[in-house]
N, C-alpha and C positions, 0 to 999 in steps of 0.2 A: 504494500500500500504506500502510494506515496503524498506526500506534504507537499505544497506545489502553491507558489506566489507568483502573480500574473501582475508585472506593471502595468502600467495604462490599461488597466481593465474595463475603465469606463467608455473606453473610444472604439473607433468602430470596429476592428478583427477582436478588441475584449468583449464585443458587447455579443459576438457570435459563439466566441472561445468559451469563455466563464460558462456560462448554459453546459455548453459540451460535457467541464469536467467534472461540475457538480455532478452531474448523473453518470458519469463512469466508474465503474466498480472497483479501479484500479486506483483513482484518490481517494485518499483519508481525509485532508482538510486541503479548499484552496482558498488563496489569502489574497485579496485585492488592493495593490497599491494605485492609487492616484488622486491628483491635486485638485481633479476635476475643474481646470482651466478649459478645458474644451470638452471632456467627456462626460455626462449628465447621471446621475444615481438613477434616475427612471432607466439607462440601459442595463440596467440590474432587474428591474423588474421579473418579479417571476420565480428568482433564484436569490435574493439576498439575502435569505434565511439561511442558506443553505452554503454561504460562502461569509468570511469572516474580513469585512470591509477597514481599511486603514488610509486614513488620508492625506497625504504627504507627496512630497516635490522629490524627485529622483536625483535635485541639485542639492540638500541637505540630505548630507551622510548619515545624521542622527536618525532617519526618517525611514531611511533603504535600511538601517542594521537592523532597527526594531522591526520590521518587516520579514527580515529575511529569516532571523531569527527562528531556529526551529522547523525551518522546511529544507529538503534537501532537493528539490528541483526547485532552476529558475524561468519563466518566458518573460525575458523582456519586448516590452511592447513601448512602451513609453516613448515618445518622443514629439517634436515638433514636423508637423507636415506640412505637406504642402510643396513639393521641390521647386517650383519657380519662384514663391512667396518669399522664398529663406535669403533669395538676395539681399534683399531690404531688412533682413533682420538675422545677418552671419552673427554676431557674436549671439544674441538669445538662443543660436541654434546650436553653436557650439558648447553652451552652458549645459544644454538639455540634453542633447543630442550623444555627446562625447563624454564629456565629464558627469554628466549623470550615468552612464554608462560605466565610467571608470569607477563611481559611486559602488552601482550595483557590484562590478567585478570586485571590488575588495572587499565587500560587506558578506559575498558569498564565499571569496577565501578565507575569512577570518572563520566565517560559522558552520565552514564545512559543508556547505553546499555540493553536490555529487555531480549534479546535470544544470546547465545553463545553454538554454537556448536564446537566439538575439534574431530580432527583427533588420534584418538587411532589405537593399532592393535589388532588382537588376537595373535600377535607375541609374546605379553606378555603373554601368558602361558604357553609358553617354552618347556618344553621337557616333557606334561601332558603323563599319563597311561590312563588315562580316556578316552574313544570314544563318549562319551554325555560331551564334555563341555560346561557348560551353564553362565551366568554372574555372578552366586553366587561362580563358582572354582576361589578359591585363584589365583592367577596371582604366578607365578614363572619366572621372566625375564632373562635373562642367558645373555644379549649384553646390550653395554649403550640403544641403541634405544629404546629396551623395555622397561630398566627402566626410561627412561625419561617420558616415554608415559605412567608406571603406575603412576609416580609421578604426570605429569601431568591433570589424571584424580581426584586426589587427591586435587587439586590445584583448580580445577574447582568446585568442591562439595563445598572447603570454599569459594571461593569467592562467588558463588551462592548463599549461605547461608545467607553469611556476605551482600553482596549485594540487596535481593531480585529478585536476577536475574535468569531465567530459562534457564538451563545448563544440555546438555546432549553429553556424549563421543561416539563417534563410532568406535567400535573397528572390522577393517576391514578384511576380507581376504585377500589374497594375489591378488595385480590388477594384470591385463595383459590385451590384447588388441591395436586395433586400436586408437589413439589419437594423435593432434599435439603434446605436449610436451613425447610421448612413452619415456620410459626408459627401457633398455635393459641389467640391473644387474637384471631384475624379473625373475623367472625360466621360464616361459610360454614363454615372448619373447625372450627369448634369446636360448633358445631352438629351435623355430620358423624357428629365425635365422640362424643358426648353421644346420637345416636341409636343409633349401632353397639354401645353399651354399656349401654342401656335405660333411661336417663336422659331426662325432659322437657326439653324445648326450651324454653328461658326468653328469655320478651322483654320487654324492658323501656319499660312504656308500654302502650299500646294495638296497637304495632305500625302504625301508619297512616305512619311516617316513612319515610322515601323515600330507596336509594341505588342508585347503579351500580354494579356489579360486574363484571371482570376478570379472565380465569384468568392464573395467573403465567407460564405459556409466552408468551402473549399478551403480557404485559407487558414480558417480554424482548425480545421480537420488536419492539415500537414502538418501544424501548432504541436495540436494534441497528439500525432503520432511519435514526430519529434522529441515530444518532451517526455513521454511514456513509452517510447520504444527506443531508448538508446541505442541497441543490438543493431539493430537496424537502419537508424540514421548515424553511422559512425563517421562519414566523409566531416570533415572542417566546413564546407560551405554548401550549399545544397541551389542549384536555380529552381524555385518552384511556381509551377504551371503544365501546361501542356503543348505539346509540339504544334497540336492542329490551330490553338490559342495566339498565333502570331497575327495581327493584322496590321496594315495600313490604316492610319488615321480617317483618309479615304473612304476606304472599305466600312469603318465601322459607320462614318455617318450616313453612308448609303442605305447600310443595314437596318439602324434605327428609325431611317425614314421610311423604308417600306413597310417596316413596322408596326408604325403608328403613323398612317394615311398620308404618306407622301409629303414631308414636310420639306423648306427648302432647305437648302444647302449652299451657304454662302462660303467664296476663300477670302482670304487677307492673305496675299502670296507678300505684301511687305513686311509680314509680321514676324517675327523669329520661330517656328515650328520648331521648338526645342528636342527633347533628344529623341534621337531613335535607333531602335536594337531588337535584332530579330532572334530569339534567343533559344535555345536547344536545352530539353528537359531530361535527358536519355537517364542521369544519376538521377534523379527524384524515383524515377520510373523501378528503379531496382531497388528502392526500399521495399515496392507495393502500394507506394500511393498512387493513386490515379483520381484525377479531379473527376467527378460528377455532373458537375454542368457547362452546358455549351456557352456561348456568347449569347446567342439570338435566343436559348432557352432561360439564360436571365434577364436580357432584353423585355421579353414576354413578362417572365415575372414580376418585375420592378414596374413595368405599366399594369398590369394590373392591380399590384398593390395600389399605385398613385390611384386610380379609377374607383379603388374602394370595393 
């Protein structure tokens, strides 16, 4: 049975995760850190009997020890998002982002933490040529967010090292989807949006940039395997998604417009179309995870939730 502390459990892959592990048989207690700057106690709804809530900044040490305290698995989640947003606010991102990070690593080497998981993205490889990227391409981060997230996985290898503790990053797709804590700066939903409400579709660029996508059930789900199957996710970095999951920016506003009755589709080709990376899952695949839903299958979803 394991003890299991979930930073940013209030925000939106906590507001999927927490639910997961309360009801699996294989946690004894999970513990929920966050400051709730951006993540809401209603996305506890349901489950906050059932999970033991702590309210604290991952930038105070005092706040990450008393938390970790007592559990021997970690999912960091906690961070600041938003990767184009962070330009205008590098250093708040590096407080949160890195050194709460660095927080959490020492607070779990000091209490004997076993397992630490960390929220990466593949955001960190920026503006690749490559259409096969695998865990071994160089990371090239172009926003604070990225680089805090490669630093961060950098950060996890030595403590792990230094520690004896098993450490692995997951460097996600881009989420979307149905969940209590939804956030609506992700392209998927906020596109969703913007068509349910007769608004064009705005892409910025030409659209020809390239990313992977991931519903946030899905995301939870590699979370909780991750951090309850160590055996099995034993790699240092994990890309997690699915291979068929790569689109053009293009592609997806296409998608959602036929979706939901032909909406337009404006470009801004003078606008910076920030990063794009076509990215290869083949290692996630050999743990046994495999994502569940398609694009256009949460597409669907996500409009009909909005529709009620």
């Amino acid at each position: 049975m394991t003890d299991l502390l979930v930073t940013g459990g209030c925000g939106y892959i906590g507001s999927a995760l927490v639910p997961l592990l309360v009801d699996d048989d294989r946690v004894n207690r999970t513990v929920v850190l966050d400051d709730l700057s951006t993540g809401s106690p209603r996305n506890l709804m349901g489950c906050v009997e059932e999970c033991e809530f702590r309210q604290g900044d991952v930038r105070e040490y005092g706040d990450v020890e008393s938390a970790v305290r007592d559990v021997d698995t970690v999912v960091h989640l906690a961070a600041i998002t938003g990767a184009d947003s962070t330009h205008d606010r590098r250093e708040q991102t590096y407080a949160t982002n890195l050194e709460g990070t660095r927080n959490v690593l020492t607070a779990a080497g000091k209490t004997g933490v076993t397992r630490t998981v960390l929220a990466s993205s593949c955001n960190i490889y920026g503006r690749a040529t490559s259409t096969d990227i695998d865990e071994e391409t160089d990371p090239d981060p172009i926003n604070p967010y990225a680089e805090t997230k490669h630093e961060s996985e950098k950060l996890l290898a030595e403590y792990a090292d230094e520690h004896g503790m098993s450490g692995t990053a997951l460097r996600l797709s881009t989420v979307y989807g149905d969940a209590p804590g939804i956030r609506f700066n992700l392209v998927v939903n906020q596109f969703v949006f913007r068509a349910l409400t007769g608004r064009p579709l705005t892409v910025y660029g030409d659209g020809s940039n390239w990313r992977p996508f991931i519903h946030v059930r899905d995301a939870a789900r590699a979370y909780r395997a991750a951090a309850l199957e160590p055996e099995s996710w034993s790699e240092p970095v994990y890309n997690v998604g699915a291979n068929d999951e790569n689109y053009r920016i293009e592609d997806v506003a296409t998608l959602i417009s036929e979706a939901i009755d032909a909406v337009d589709v404006t470009y801004l080709e003078d606008e910076h179309p920030g990063p794009s990376y076509h990215v290869n899952f083949d290692r996630v695949g050999e743990t046994g995870f495999d994502p569940e839903t398609t694009l256009r299958e949460g597409v669907d979803d996500l409009a009909r939730r909005f529709r009620g």
